[in-house]
N, C-alpha and C positions, 0 to 999 in steps of 0.2 A: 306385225301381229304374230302373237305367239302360237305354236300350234299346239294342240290340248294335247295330253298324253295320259292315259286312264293306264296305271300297272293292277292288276285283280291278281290276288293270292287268297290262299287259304291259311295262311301263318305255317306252313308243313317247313321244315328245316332246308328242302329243294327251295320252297318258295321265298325265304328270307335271304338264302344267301343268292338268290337271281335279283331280288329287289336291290343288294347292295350292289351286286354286279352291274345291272340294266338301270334301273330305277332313279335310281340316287346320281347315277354320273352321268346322267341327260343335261344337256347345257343349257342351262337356266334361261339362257337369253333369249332361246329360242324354243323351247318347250314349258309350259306348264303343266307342271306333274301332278297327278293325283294318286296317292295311294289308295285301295280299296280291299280290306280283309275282307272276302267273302262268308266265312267261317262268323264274324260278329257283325254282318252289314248284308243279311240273305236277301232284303227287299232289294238289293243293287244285282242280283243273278240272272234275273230277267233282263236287266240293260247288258247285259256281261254276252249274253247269248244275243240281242239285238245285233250286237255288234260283231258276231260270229266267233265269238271264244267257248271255245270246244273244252279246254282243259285249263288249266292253272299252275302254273303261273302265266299269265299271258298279259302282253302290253299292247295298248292301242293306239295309236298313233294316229292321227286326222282320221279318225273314227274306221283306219282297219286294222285289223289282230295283225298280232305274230306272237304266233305261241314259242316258249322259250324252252319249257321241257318239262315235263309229263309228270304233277305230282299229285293231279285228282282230276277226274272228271266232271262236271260244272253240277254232273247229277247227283254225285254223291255231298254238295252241298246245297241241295233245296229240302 
């Protein structure tokens, strides 16, 4: 079974190039990835924060964060 993997950005230039960094070279066989612009997807901020994502870029892995580095706060996109 795969384990889910939620990546949440804001499209910020930090956040694109973490996505291609983190994101995209998660090993397919064992993660399913989800991308998630916060920035054109606001109804997904409150799950963002459920999940204890503080800032953005941040990746969720079996439903806990790890924030990757510091490009908006989840408040300045609600």
């Amino acid at each position: 079974m795969k384990v889910k993997a939620i990546f949440y950005h804001a499209g910020c230039p930090v956040c694109v190039e973490a996505e291609q960094q983190f994101a995209t070279s998660l090993d397919s066989s064992r993660y399913a990835v989800e991308i998630v612009h916060l920035g054109t997807a606001k109804n997904r901020v409150t799950e963002a924060e459920k999940f204890g994502v503080k800032s953005v870029p941040a990746l969720v892995l079996g439903g806990r964060p790890f924030h990757i580095n510091f490009g908006a706060p989840l408040s300045a996109l609600k």
